[in-house]
C-alpha positions as CSV (number, residue, x, y, z in Angstrom):
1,X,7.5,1.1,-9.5
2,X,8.2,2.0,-6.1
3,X,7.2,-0.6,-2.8
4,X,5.9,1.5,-0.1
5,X,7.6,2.0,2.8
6,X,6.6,2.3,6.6
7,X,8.9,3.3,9.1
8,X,9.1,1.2,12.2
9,X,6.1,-0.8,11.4
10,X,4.8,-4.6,11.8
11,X,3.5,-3.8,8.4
12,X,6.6,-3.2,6.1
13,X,6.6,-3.7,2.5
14,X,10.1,-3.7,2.0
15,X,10.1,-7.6,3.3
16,X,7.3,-8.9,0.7
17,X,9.2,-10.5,-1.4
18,X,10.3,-12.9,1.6
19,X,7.5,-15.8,0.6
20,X,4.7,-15.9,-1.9
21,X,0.9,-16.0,-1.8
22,X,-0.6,-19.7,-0.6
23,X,-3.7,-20.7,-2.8
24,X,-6.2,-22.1,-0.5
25,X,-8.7,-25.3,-1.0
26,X,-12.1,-24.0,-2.8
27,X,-14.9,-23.7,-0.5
28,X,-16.8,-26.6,-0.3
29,X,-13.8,-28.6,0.3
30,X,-13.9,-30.7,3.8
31,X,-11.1,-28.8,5.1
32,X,-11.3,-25.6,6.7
33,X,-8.7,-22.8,8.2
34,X,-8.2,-23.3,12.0
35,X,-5.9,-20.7,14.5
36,X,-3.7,-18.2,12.5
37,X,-1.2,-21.2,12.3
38,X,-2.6,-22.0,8.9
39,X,-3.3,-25.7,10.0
40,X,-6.0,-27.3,8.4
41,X,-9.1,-28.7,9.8
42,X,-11.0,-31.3,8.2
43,X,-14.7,-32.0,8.4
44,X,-16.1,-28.5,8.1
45,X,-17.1,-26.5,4.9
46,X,-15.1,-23.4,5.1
47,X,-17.8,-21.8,3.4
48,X,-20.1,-22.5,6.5
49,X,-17.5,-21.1,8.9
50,X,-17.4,-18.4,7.3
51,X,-20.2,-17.7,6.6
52,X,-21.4,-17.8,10.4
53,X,-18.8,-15.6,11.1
54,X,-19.4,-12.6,13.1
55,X,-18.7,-9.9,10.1
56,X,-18.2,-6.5,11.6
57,X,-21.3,-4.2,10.4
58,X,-19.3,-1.5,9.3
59,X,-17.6,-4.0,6.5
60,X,-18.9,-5.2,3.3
61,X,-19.5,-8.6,4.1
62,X,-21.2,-7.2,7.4
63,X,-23.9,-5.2,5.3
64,X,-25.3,-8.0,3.2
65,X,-28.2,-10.6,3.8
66,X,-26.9,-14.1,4.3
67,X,-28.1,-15.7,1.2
68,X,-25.7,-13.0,-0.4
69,X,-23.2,-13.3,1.3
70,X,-23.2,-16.9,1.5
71,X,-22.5,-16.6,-2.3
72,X,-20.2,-14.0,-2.8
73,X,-17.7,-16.4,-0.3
74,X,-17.8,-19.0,-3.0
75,X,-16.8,-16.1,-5.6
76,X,-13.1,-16.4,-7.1
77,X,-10.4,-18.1,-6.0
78,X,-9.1,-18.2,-2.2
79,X,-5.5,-17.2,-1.5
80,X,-3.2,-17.1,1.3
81,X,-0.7,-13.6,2.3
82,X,1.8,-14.0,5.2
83,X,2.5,-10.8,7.1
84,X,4.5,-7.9,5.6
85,X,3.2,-9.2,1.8
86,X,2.3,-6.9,-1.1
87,X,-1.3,-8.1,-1.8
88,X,-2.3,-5.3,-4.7
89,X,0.9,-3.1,-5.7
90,X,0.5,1.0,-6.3
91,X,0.5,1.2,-10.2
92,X,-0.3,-2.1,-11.2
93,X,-3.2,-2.0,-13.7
94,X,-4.2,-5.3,-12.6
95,X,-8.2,-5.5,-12.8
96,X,-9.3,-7.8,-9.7
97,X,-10.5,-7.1,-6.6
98,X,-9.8,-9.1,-3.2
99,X,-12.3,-9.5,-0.7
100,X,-10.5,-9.9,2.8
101,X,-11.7,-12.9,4.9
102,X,-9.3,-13.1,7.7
103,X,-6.5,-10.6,9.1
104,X,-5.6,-6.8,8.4
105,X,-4.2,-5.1,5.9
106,X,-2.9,-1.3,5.5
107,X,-3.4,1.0,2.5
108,X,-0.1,2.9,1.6
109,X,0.1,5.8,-1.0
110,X,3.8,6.4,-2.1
111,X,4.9,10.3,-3.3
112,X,7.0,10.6,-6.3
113,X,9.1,12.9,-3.7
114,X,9.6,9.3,-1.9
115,X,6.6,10.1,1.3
116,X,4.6,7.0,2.0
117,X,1.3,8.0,3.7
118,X,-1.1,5.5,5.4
119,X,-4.7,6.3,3.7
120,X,-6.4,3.4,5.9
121,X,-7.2,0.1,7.5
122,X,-9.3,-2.5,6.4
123,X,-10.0,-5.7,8.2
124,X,-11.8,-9.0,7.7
125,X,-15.4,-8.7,5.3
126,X,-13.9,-5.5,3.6
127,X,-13.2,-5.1,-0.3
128,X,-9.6,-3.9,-1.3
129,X,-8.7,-2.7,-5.1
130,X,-12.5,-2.0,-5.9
131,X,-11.5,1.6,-7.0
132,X,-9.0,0.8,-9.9
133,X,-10.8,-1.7,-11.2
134,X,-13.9,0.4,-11.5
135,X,-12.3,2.7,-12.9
136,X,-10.2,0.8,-15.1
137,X,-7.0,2.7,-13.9
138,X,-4.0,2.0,-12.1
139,X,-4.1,0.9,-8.6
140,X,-3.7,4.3,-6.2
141,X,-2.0,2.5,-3.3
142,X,-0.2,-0.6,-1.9
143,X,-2.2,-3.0,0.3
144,X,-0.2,-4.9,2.2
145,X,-0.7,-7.4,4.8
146,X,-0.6,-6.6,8.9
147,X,-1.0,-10.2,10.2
148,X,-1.6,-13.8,8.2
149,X,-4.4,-12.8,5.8
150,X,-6.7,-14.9,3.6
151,X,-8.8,-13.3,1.0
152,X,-10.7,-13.8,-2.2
153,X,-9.4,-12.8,-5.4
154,X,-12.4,-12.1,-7.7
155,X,-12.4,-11.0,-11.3
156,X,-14.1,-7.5,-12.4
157,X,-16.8,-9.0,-14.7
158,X,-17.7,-11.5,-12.3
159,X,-18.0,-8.8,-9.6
160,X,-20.3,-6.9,-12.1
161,X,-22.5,-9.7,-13.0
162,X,-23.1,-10.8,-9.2
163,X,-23.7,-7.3,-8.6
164,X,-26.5,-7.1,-11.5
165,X,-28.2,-10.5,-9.5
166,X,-27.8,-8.8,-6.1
167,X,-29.1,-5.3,-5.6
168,X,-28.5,-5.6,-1.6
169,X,-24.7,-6.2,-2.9
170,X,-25.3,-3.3,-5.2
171,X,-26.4,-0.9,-2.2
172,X,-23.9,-2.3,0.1
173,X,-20.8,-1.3,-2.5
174,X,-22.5,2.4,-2.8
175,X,-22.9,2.7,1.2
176,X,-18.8,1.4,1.5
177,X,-18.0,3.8,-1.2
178,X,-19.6,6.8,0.5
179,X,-18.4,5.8,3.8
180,X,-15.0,5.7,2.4
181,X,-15.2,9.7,0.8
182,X,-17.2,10.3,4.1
183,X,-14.1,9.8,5.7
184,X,-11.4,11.3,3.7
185,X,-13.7,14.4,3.7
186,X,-13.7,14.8,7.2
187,X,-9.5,14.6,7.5
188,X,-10.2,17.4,4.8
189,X,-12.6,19.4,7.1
190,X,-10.1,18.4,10.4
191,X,-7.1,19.8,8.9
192,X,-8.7,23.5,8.7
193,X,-11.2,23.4,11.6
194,X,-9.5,21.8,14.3
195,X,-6.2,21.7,16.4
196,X,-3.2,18.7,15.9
197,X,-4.3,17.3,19.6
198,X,-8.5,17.3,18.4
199,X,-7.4,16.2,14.9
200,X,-5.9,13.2,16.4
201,X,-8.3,12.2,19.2
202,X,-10.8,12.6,15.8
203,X,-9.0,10.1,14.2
204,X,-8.7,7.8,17.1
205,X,-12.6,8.0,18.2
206,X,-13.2,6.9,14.9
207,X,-10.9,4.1,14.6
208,X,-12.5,2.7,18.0
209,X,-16.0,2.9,16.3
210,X,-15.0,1.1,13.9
211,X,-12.3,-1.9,15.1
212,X,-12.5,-1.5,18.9
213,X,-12.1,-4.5,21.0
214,X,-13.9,-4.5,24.6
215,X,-10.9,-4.5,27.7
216,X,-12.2,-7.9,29.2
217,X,-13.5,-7.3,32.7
218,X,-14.0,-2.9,32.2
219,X,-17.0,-1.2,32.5
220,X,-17.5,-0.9,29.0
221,X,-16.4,2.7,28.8
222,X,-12.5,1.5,28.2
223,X,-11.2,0.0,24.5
224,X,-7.8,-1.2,23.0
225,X,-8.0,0.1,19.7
226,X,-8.0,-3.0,17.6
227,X,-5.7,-2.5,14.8
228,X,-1.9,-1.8,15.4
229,X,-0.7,1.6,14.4
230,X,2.9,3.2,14.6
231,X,2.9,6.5,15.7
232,X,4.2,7.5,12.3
233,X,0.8,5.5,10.5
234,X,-1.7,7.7,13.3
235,X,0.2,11.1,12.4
236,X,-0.2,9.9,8.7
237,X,-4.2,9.4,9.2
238,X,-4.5,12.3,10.9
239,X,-2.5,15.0,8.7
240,X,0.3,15.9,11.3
241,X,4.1,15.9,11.1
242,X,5.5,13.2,13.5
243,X,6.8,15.0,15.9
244,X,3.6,17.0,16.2
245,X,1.6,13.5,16.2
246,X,4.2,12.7,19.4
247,X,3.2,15.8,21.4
248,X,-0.7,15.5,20.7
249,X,-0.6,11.1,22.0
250,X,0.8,12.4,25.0
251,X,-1.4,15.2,25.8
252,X,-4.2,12.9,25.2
253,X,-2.6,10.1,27.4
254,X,-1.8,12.8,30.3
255,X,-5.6,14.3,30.2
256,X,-6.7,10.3,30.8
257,X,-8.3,9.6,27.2
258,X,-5.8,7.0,26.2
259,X,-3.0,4.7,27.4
260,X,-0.1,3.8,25.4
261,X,1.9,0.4,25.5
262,X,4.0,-1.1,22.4
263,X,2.3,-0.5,19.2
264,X,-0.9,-0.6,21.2
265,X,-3.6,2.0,22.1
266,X,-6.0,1.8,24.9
267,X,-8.9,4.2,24.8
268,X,-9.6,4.8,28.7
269,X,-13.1,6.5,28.6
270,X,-14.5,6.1,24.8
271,X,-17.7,8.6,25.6
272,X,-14.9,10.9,27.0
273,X,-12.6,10.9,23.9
274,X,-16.4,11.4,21.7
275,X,-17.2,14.2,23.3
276,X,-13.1,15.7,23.7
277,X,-13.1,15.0,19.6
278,X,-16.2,16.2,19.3
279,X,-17.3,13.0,17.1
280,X,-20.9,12.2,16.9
281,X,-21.0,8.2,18.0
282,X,-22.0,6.8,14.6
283,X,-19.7,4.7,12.8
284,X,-18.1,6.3,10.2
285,X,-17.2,3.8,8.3
């Protein structure tokens, strides 16, 4: 079974076999995660901490009441990925699901004819490997970790029986579901109905909705993007050869939409690149 492979990105799978998952103290322990150095910090439930935590409402974890949530977090067992790790493998009939608590991770589909294509992003409070074990069928892609990630690896039948006690939990995996074909049936629609410069400021207006992070000190009008993306990954999301992908970010940089530094996008005028992508501002995830 093939890795998957990106090209010049902080996210390459070739280097997972470098170290191995960490399994993490159970919540309810008295130590918690503190910085992204992995140190421990004692006298604070983790499950309170995270808990608390400011869940982005476009992720799973962001969509449920907090009794629910609070109980999910205690679900499975925690683990541990250091960056560049394969967390769920393309092919693997493995029947778990992991439920991201900290970090990003990338979703890679591999070709037979050796292409590796970025399907998506998923960040903190999201569910990764829901689809194959659903469906009892091979996994469809390679997850594989951005930054240090921790996540929750929970069994299918214990998934099913919290979802029979939690219907919000229930609606919340139907609303992530159709959020998730919402989006690969717009790339769909983009690919026929729109130019390679308006297909890619698409795909970047909705990547801001989603993980954008304020520029400290703007006007609120001006973004970095939030998730790191080589410009072979954005061309991936967006349907275009690479070199077309190249041509489009700097068409969008010289009309003033976005700025580009290493591995980083900065989204100058956010209503701007809406209206330019023609992107109605709800969150399409």
């Amino acid at each position: 079974m093939r890795n998957a492979r990106s090209v010049n990105s902080g996210c390459d799978a070739r280097k997972q076999a470098t170290s191995l998952p960490v399994c993490l103290p159970e919540l309810g322990s008295t130590a918690a995660w503190s910085g992204s150095n992995g140190a421990m910090r004692s006298g604070v439930r983790p499950s309170e901490v995270l808990v608390n935590h400011a869940w982005p409402p476009s992720t799973f974890l962001g969509r449920l009441r907090n009794a629910t949530r609070e109980e999910l977090l205690a679900q499975g067992t925690p683990i541990a990925y250091p960056p560049h790790r394969a967390l769920l493998q393309q092919g693997d009939e493995s029947r778990h699901i992991l439920l991201i608590t900290s970090g990003v991770v990338k979703v890679v589909a591999s070709a037979e004819s050796g292409y590796d294509m970025l399907l998506a992003v998923r960040i903190a409070g999201d569910l990764v490997g829901e689809m194959a074990a659903f469906e009892e069928r091979p996994r469809s892609g390679t997850v594989v970790a951005c930054s240090d990630v921790t996540a929750r690896i929970i069994q299918m039948r214990a998934l099913e029986t919290f979802l029979t006690r939690h219907p919000d939990a229930m609606r919340a995996i139907l609303h992530m579901l159709c959020a998730r074909l919402r989006w690969a049936n717009r790339r769909r629609v983009d690919f026929q109905a729109y130019d390679s410069m308006t297909r890619l400021a698409r795909v970047l207006a909705e990547l801001s909705q989603a993980y954008a992070q304020p520029v400290p000190d703007g006007d609120g009008t001006r973004c970095d993007l939030g998730v790191t993306l080589t410009q072979r990954e954005l061309a991936s999301l967006a349907g275009l050869a690479l070199n077309t992908a190249e041509k489009s970010l700097a068409a969008l940089t010289a009309k003033g939409l976005v700025e580009r530094s290493y591995r980083t996008i900065t989204i100058c005028d956010v209503p701007k690149l809406l209206e330019f992508a023609k992107v109605v501002a709800d969150n399409p995830y």
